[in-house]
KEDREN-801747 format. One line per field, with one value per atom (N, C-alpha, C): residue number from 1; residue in three letters; x, y, z. Coordinates in steps of 0.02 Angstrom, whole numbers, padded with zeros to 5 digits. Example, Ala and Ser with C-alpha at 12.3 -4.5 7.8 and 13.67 -1.06 7.14 Angstrom:
// KEDREN-801747
k <- [1 | 1 | 1 | 2 | 2 | 2]
r <- [ALA | ALA | ALA | SER | SER | SER]
c1 <- [00660 | 00615 | 00660 | 00642 | 00684 | 00645]
c2 <- [-00284 | -00225 | -00165 | -00112 | -00053 | 00002]
c3 <- [00390 | 00390 | 00390 | 00354 | 00357 | 00394]
END
This chain:
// KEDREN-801747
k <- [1 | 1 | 1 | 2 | 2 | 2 | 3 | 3 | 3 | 4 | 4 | 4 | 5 | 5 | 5 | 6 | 6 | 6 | 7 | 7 | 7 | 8 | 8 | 8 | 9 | 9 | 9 | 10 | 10 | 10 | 11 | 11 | 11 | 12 | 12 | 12 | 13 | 13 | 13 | 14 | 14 | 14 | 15 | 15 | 15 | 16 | 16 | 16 | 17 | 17 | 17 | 18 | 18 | 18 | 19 | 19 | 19 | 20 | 20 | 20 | 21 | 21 | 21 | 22 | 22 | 22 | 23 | 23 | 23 | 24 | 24 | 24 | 25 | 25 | 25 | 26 | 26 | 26 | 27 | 27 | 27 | 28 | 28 | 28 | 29 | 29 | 29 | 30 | 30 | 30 | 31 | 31 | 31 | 32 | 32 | 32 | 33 | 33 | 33 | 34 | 34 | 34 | 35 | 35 | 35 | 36 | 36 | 36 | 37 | 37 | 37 | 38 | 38 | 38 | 39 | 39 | 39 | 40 | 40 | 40 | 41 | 41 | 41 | 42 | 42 | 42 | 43 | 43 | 43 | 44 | 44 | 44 | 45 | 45 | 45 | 46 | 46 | 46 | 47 | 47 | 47 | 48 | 48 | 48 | 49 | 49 | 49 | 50 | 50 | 50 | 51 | 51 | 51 | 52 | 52 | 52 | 53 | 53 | 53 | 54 | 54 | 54 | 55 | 55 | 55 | 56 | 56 | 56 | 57 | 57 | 57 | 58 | 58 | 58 | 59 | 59 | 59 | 60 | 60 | 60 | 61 | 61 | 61 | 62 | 62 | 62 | 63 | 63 | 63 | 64 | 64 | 64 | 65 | 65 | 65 | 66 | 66 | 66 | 67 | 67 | 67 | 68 | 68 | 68 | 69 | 69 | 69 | 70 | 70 | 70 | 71 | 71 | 71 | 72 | 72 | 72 | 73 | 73 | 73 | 74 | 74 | 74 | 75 | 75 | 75 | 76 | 76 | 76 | 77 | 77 | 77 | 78 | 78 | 78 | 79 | 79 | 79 | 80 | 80 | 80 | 81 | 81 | 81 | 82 | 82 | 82 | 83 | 83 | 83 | 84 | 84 | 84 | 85 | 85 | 85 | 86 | 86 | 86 | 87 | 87 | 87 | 88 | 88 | 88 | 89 | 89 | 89 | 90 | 90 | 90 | 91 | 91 | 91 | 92 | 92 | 92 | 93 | 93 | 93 | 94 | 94 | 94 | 95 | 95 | 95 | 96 | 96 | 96 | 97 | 97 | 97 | 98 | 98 | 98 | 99 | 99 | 99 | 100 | 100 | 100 | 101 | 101 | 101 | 102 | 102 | 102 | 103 | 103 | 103 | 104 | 104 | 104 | 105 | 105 | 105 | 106 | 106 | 106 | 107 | 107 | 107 | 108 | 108 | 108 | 109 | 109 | 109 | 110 | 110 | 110 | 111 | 111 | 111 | 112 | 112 | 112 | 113 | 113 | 113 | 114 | 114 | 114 | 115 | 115 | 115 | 116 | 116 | 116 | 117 | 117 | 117 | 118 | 118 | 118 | 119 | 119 | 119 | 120 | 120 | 120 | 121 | 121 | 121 | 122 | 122 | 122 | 123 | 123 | 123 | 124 | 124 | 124 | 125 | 125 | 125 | 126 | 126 | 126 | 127 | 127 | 127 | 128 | 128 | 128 | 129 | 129 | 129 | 130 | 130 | 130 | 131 | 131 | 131 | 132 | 132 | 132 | 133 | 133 | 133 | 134 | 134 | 134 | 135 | 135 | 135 | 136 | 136 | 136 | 137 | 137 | 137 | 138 | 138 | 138 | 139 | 139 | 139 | 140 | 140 | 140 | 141 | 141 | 141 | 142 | 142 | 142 | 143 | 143 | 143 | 144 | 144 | 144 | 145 | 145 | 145]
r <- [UNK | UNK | UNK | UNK | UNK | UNK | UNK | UNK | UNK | UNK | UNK | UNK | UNK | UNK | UNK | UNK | UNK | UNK | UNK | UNK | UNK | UNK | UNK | UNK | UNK | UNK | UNK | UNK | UNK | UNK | UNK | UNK | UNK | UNK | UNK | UNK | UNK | UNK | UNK | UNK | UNK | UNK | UNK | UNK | UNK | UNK | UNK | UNK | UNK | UNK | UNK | UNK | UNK | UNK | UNK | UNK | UNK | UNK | UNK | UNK | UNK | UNK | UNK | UNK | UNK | UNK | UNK | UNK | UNK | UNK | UNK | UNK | UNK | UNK | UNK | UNK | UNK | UNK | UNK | UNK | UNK | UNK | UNK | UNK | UNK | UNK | UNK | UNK | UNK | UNK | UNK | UNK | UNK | UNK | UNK | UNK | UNK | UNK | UNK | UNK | UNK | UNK | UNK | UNK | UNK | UNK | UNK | UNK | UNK | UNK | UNK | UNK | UNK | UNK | UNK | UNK | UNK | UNK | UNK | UNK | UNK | UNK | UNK | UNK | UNK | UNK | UNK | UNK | UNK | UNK | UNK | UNK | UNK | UNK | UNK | UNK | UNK | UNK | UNK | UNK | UNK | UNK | UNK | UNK | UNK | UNK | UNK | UNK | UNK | UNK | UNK | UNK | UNK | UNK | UNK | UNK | UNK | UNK | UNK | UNK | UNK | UNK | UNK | UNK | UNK | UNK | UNK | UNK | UNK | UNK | UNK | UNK | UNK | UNK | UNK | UNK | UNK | UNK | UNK | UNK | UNK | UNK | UNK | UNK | UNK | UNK | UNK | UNK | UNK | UNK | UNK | UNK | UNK | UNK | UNK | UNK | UNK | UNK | UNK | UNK | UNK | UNK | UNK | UNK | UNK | UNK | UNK | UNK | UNK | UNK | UNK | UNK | UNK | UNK | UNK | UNK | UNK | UNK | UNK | UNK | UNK | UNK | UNK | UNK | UNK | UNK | UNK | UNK | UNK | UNK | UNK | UNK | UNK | UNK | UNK | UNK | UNK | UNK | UNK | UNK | UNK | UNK | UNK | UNK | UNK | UNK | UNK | UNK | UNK | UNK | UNK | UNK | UNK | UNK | UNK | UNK | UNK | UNK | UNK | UNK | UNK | UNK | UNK | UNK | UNK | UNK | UNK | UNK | UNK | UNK | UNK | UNK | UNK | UNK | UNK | UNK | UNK | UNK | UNK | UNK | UNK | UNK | UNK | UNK | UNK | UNK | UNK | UNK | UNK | UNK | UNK | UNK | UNK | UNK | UNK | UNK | UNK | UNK | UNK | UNK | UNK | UNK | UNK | UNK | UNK | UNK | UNK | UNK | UNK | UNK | UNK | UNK | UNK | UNK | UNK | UNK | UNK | UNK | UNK | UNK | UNK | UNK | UNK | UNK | UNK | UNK | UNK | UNK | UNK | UNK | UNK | UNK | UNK | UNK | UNK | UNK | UNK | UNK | UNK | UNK | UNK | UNK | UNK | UNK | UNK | UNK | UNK | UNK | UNK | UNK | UNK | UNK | UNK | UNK | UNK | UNK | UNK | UNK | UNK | UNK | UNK | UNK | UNK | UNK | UNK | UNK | UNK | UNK | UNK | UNK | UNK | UNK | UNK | UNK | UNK | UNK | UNK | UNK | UNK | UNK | UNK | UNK | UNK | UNK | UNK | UNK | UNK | UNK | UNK | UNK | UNK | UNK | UNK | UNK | UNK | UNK | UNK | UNK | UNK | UNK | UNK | UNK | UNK | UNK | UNK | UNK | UNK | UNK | UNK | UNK | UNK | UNK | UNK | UNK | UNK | UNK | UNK | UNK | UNK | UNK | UNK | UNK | UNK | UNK | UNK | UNK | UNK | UNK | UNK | UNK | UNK | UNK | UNK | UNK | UNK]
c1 <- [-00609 | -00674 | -00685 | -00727 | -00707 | -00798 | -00782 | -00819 | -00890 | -00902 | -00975 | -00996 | -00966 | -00982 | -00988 | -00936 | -00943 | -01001 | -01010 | -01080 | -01122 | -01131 | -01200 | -01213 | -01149 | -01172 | -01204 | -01162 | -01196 | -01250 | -01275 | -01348 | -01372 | -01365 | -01411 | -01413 | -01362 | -01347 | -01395 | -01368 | -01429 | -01506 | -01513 | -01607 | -01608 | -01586 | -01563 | -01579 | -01542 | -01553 | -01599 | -01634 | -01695 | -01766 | -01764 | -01795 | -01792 | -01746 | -01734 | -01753 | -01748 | -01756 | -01829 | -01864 | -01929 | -01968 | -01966 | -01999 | -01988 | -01939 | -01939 | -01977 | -01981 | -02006 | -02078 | -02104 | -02168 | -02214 | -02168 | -02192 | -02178 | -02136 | -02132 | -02205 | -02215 | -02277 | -02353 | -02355 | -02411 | -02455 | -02508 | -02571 | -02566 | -02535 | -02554 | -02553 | -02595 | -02648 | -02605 | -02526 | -02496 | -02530 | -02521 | -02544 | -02482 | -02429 | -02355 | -02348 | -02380 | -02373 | -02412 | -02438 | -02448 | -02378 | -02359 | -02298 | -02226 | -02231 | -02189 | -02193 | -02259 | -02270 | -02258 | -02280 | -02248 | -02179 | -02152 | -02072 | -02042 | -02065 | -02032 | -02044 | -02122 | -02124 | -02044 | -02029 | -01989 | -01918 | -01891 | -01840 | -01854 | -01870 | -01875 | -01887 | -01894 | -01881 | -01801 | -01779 | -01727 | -01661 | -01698 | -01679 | -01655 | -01732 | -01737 | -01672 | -01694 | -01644 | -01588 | -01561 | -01495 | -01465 | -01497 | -01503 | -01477 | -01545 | -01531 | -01470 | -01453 | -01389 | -01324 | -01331 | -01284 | -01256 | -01328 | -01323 | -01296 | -01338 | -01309 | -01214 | -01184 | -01120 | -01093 | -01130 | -01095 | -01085 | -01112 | -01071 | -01130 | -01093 | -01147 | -01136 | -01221 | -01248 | -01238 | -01179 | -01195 | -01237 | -01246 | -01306 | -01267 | -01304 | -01261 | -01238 | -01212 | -01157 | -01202 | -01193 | -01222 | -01269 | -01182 | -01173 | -01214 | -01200 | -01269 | -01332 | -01371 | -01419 | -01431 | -01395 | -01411 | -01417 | -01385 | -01394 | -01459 | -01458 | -01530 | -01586 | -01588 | -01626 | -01633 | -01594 | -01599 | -01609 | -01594 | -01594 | -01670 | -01714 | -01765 | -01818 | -01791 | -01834 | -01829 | -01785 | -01777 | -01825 | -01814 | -01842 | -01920 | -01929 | -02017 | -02060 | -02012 | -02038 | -02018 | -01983 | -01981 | -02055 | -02037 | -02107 | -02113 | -02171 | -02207 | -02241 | -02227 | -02283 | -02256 | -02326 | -02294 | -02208 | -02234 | -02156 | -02105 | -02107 | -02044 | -02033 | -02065 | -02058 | -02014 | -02060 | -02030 | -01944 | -01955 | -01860 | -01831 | -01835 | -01783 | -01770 | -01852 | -01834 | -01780 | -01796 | -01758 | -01684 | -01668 | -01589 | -01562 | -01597 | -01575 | -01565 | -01607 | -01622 | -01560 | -01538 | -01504 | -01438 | -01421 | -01364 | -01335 | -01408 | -01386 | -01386 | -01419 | -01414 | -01346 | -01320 | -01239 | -01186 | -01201 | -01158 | -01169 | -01229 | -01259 | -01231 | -01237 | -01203 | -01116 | -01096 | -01021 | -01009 | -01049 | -01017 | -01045 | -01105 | -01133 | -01072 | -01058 | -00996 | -00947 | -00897 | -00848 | -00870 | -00922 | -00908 | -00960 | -00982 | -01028 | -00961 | -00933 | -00886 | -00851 | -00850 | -00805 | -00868 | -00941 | -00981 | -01025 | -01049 | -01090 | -01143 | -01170 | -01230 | -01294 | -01312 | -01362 | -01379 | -01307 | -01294 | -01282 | -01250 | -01259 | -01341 | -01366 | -01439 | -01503 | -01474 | -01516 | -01478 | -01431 | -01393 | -01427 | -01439 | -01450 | -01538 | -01576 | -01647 | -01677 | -01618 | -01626 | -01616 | -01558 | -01538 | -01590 | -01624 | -01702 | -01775 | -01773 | -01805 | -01799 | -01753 | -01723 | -01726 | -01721 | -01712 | -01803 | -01849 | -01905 | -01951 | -01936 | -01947 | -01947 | -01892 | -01864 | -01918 | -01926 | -01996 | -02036 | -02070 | -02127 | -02144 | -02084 | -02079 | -02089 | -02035 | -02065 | -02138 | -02190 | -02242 | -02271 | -02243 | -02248 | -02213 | -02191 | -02127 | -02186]
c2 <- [-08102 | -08104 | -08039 | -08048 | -07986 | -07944 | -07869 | -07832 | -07826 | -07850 | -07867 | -07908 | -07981 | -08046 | -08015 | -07961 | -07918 | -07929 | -07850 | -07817 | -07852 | -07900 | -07958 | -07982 | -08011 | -08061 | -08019 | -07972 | -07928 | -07902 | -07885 | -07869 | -07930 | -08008 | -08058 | -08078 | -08080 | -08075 | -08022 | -07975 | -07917 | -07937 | -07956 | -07985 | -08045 | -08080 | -08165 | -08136 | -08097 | -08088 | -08060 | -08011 | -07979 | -08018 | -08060 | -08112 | -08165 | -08180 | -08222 | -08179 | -08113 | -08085 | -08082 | -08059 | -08026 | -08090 | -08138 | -08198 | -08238 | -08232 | -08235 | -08186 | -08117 | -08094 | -08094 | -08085 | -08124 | -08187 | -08237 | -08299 | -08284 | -08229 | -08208 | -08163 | -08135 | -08101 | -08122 | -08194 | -08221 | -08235 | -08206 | -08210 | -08131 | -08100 | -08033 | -07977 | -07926 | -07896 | -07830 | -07830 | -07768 | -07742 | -07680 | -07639 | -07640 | -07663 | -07669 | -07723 | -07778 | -07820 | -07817 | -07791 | -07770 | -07749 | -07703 | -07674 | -07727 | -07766 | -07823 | -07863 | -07883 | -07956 | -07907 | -07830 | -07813 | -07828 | -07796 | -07808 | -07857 | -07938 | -07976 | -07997 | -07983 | -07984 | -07941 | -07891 | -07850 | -07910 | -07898 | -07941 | -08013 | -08046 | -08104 | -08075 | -08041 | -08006 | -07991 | -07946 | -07934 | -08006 | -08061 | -08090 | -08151 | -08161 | -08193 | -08141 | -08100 | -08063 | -08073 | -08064 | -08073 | -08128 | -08180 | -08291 | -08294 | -08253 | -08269 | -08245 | -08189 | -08143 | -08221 | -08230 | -08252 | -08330 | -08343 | -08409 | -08394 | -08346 | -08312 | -08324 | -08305 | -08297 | -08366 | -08405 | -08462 | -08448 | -08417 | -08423 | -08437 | -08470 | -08516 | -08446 | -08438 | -08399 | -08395 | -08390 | -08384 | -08358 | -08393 | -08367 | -08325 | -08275 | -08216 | -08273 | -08252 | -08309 | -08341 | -08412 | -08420 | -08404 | -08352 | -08311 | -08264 | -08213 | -08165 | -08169 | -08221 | -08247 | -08274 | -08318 | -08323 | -08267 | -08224 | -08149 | -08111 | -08129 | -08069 | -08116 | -08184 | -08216 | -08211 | -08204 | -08212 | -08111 | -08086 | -08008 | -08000 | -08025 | -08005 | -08036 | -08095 | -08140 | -08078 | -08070 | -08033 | -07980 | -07940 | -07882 | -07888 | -07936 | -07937 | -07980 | -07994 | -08034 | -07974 | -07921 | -07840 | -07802 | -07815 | -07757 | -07757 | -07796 | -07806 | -07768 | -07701 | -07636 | -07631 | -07601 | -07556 | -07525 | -07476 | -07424 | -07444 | -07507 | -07550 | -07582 | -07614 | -07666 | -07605 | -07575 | -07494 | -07484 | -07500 | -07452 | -07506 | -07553 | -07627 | -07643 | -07641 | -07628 | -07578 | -07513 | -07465 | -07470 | -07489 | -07494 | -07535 | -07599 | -07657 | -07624 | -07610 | -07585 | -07542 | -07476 | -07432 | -07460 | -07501 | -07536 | -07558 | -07599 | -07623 | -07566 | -07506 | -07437 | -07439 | -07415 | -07400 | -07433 | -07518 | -07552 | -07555 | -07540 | -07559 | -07480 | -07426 | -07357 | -07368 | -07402 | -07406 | -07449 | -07502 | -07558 | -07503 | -07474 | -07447 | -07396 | -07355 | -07301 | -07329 | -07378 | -07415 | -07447 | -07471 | -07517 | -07469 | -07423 | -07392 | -07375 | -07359 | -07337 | -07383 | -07459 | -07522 | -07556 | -07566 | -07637 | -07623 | -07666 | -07666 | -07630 | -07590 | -07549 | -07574 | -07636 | -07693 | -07694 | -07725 | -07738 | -07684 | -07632 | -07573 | -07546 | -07530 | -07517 | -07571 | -07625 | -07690 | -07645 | -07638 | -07630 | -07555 | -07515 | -07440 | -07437 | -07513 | -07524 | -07539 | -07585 | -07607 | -07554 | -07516 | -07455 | -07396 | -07388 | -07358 | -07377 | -07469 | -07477 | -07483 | -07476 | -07487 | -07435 | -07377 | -07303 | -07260 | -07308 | -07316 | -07328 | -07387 | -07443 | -07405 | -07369 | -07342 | -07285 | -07219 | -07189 | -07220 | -07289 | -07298 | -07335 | -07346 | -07375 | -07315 | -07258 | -07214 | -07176 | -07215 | -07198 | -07224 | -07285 | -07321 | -07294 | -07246 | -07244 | -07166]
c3 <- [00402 | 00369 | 00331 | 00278 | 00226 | 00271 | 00236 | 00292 | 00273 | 00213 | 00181 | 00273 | 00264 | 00311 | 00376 | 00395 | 00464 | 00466 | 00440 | 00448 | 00439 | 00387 | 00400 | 00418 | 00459 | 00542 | 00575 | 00598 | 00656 | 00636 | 00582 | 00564 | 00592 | 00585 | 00571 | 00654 | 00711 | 00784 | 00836 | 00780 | 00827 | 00814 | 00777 | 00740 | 00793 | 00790 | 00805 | 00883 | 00930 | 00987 | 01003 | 00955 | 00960 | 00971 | 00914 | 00902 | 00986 | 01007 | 01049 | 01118 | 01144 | 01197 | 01201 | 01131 | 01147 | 01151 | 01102 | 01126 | 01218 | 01233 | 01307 | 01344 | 01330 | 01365 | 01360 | 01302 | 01273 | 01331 | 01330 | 01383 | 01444 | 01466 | 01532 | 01553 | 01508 | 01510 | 01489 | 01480 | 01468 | 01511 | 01497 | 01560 | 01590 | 01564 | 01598 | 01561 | 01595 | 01555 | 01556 | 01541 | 01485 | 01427 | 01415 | 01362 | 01315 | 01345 | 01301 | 01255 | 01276 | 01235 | 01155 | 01138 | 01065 | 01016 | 01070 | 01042 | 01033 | 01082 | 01097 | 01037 | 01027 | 00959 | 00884 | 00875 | 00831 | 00800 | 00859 | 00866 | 00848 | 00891 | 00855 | 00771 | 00730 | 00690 | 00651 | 00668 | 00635 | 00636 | 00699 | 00711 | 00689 | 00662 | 00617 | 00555 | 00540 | 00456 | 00467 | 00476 | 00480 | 00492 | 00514 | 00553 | 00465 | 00442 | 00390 | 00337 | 00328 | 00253 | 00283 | 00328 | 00345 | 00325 | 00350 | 00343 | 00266 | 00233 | 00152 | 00126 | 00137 | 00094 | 00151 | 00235 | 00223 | 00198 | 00169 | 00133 | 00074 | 00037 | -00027 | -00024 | 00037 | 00022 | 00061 | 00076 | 00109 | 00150 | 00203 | 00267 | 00323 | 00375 | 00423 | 00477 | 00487 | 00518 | 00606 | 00635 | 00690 | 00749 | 00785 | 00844 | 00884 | 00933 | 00965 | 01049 | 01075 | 01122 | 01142 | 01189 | 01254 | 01306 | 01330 | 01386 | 01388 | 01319 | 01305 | 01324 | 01306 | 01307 | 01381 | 01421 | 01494 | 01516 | 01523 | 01551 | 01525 | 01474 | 01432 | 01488 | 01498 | 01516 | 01602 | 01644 | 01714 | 01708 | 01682 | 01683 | 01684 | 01638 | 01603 | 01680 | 01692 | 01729 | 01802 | 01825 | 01875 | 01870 | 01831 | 01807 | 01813 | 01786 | 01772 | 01848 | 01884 | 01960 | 01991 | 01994 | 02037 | 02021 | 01925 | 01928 | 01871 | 01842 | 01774 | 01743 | 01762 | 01734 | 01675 | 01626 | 01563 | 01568 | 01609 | 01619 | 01639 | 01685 | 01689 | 01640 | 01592 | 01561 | 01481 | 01479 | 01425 | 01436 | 01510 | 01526 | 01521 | 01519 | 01526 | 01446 | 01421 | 01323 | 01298 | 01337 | 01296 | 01305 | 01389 | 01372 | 01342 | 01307 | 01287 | 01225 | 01186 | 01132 | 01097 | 01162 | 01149 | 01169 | 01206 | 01194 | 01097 | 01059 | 01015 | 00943 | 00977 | 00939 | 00947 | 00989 | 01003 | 00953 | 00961 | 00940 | 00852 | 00826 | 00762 | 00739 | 00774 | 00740 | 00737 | 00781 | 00757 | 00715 | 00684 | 00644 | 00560 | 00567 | 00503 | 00484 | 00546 | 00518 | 00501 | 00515 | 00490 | 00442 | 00427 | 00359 | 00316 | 00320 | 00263 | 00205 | 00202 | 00145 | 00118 | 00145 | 00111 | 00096 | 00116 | 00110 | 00033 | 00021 | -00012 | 00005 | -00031 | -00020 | -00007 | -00034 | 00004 | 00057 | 00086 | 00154 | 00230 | 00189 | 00243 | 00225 | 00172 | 00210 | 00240 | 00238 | 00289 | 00368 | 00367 | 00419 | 00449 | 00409 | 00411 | 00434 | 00405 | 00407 | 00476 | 00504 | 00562 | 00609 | 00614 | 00659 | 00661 | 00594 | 00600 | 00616 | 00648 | 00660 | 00729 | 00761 | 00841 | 00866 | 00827 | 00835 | 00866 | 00802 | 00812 | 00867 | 00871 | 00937 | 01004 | 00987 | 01081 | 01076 | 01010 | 01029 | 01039 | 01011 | 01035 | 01111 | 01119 | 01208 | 01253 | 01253 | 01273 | 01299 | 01261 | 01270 | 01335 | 01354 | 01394 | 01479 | 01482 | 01529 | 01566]
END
């Protein structure tokens, strides 16, 4: 796959799971009276932007948009569920965001350094947009902790 398509999946995977975690956690947290959840429905607003530009550019090039695994996703899901039946506070709910988060920091800084010098310039700063908005996110969770 040419490295434009890389990087734009995985831009559109990381959104796609973003999108998919926080809305779970969203309905996991319905009916209770977090101060996090403001920050939460932001968020997914973001991650469905990101989520959308990604969709378009990879329609733009023809290519069918894969969803991030399964497997991923059962785990984000029994992880999250666990997590929030231990302990549904702000500051728990903050630290379970941030490592998720900084997991996809990790993985989104190694795909930007490898393909910033071959991709299209488009596409690495959607890529560069998202990694500053994740980068973001984790200060403002912080506040929470």
């Amino acid at each position: 796959m040419d490295e434009n398509l890389e990087l734009l999946l995985h831009v559109y995977q990381t959104a796609e799971m973003g999108v998919y975690t926080t809305t779970n956690l969203l309905s996991l947290l319905m009916k209770k009276d977090n101060k996090i959840i403001h920050v939460l429905e932001s968020e997914l607003k973001e991650y469905e932007k990101y989520k959308n530009e990604s969709q378009i550019l990879l329609d733009k090039y023809d290519v069918e948009a894969k969803s991030s695994g399964m497997m991923a996703k059962i785990s984000s899901d029994i992880g999250m569920a666990m997590e929030t039946m231990k302990d549904n506070s702000d500051p728990a709910i903050a630290s379970m965001l941030i490592e998720g988060i900084t997991m996809g920091i990790v993985e989104m800084k190694i795909k930007v350094n490898q393909y910033k010098k071959v991709c299209n310039k488009d596409i690495v700063k959607i890529a560069e947009n998202l990694l500053n908005f994740q980068e973001n996110e984790v200060e403002k969770l912080k506040t929470f902790l």
